[in-house]
C-alpha positions as CSV (number, residue, x, y, z in Angstrom):
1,X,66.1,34.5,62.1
2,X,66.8,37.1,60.5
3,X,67.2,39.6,63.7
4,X,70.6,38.8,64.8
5,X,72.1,40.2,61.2
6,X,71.1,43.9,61.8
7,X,73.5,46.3,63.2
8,X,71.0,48.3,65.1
9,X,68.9,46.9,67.2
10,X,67.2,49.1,68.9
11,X,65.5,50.6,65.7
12,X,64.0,47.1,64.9
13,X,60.9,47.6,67.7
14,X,60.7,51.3,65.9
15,X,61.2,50.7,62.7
16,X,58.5,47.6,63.3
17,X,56.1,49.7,64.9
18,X,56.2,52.4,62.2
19,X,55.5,50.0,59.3
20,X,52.7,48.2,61.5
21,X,51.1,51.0,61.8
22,X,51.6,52.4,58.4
23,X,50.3,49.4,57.0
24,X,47.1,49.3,58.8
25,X,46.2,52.6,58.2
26,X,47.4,51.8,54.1
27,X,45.0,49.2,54.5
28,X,42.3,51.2,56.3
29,X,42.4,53.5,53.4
30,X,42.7,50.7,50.2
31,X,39.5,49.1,52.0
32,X,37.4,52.5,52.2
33,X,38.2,53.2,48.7
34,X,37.6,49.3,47.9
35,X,33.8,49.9,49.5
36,X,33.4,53.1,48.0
37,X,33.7,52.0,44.4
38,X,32.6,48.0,44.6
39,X,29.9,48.4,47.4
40,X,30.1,45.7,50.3
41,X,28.8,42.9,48.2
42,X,31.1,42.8,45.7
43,X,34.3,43.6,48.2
44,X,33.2,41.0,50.0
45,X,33.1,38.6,46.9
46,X,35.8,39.7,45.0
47,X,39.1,37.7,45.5
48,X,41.2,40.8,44.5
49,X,39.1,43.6,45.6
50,X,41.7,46.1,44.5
51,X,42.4,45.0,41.2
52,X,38.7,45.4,40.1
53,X,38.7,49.0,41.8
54,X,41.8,49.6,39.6
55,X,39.9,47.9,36.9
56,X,37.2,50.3,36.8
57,X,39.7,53.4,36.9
58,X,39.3,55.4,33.3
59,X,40.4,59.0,33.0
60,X,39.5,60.2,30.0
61,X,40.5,57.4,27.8
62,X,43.8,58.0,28.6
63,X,44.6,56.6,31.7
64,X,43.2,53.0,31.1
65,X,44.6,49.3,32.4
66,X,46.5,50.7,35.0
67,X,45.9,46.6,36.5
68,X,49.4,45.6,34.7
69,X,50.9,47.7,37.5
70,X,49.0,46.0,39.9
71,X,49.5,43.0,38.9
72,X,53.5,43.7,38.6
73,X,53.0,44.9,42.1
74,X,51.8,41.8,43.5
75,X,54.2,39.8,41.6
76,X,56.9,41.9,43.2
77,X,55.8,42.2,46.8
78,X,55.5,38.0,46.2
79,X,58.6,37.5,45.5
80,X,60.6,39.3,47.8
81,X,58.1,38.0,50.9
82,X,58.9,34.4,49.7
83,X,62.9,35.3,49.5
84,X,62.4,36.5,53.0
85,X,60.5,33.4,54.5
86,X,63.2,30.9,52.1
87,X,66.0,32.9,53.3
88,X,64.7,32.2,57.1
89,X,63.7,28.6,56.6
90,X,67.4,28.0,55.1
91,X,69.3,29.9,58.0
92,X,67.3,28.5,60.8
93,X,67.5,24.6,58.9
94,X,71.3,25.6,59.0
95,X,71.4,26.4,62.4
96,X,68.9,23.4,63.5
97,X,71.3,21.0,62.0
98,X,74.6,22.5,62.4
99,X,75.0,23.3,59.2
100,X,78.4,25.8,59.0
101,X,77.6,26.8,55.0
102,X,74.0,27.6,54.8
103,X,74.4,27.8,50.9
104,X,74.6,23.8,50.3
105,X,71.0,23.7,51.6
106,X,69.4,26.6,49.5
107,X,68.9,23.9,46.7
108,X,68.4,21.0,48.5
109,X,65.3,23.4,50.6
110,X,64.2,24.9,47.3
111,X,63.4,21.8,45.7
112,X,61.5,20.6,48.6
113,X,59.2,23.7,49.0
114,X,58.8,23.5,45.1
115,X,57.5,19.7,45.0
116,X,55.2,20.5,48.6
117,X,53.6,23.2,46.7
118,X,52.5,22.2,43.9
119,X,51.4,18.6,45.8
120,X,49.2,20.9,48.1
121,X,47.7,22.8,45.9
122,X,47.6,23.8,42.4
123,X,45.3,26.7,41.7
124,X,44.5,30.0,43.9
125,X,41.1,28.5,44.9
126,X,42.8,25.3,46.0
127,X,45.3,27.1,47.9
128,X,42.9,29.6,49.9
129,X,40.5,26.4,50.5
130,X,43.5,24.5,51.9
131,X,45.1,27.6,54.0
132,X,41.6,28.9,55.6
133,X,39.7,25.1,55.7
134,X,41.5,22.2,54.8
135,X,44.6,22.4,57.1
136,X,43.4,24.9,59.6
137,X,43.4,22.0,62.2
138,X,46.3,20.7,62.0
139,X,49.2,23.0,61.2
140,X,47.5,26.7,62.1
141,X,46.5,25.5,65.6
142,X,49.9,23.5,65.8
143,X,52.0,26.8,64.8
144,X,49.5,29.3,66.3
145,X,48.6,28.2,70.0
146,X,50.7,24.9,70.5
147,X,53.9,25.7,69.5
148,X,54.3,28.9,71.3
149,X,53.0,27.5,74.7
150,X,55.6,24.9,74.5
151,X,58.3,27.4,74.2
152,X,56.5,29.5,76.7
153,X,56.4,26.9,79.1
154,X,60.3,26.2,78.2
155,X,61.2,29.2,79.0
156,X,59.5,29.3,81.6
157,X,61.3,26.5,83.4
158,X,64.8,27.6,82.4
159,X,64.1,30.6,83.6
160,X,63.1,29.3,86.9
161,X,65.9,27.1,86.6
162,X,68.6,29.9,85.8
163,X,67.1,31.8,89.1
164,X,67.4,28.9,91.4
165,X,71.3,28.5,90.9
């Protein structure tokens, strides 16, 4: 959805392949230190592994609660992974309807993921329980394995079709 706006091209696969790998190896390294201070037992445990590394951090007694910038962190990187996934639900709504003004239906779509998340879940437990358990049937297999081989087999055809003529 959101490919067909850049200029460039060509530096998306790049660009993509640069923060992949950054990130894992981010993560590689958050995890270490995560294991290092915690132990296994508690990383494993711990909803927010990082925050309670962060937690323990004192320097001094100077450099203390450094967790508000985690937390502001999180809050951040939240928000502006939700505008992204909003802003692509609303342009490919638009697009899947024939919408021409994509704006109209930013309201209409907001209120609709506001009222279908707070009916599926209203706490953090409740939401991990529902993503990893409750609904893992029905909309991660849908959107993970049958979905895709649809439009695999889809293209497929056309393809074939396209080669015939």
């Amino acid at each position: 959805m959101i490919f067909p706006y850049l200029e460039n091209l060509k530096k998306v696969k790049v660009v993509g392949l640069c923060a992949l790998g950054l990130s894992g190896i981010n993560l590689a390294i958050i995890m270490i230190m995560n294991v290092s201070v915690l132990g296994i037992t508690l990383t494993s445990r711990s909803l927010f592994p990082l925050l309670s590394t962060i937690q323990t951090i004192q320097v001094a007694d100077f450099l203390e609660r450094l967790d508000v910038f985690f937390m502001m962190a999180l809050v951040i990187n939240g928000f502006f992974k939700i505008m992204i996934y909003f802003y692509a639900a609303v342009i490919g709504t638009a697009t899947l309807f024939k919408i021409k003004f994509s704006s109209e239906l930013s309201s209409t779509l907001g209120i609709v993921v506001l009222f279908v998340s707070m009916i599926l879940a209203s706490n953090i437990q409740e939401h991990i329980y529902e993503g990893t358990k409750g609904l893992l049937m029905s909309i991660h297999l849908c959107f993970q394995i049958v979905i895709p081989v649809l439009l695999l087999i889809i293209a497929f055809l056309k393809n074939n079709k396209h080669a015939r003529m």
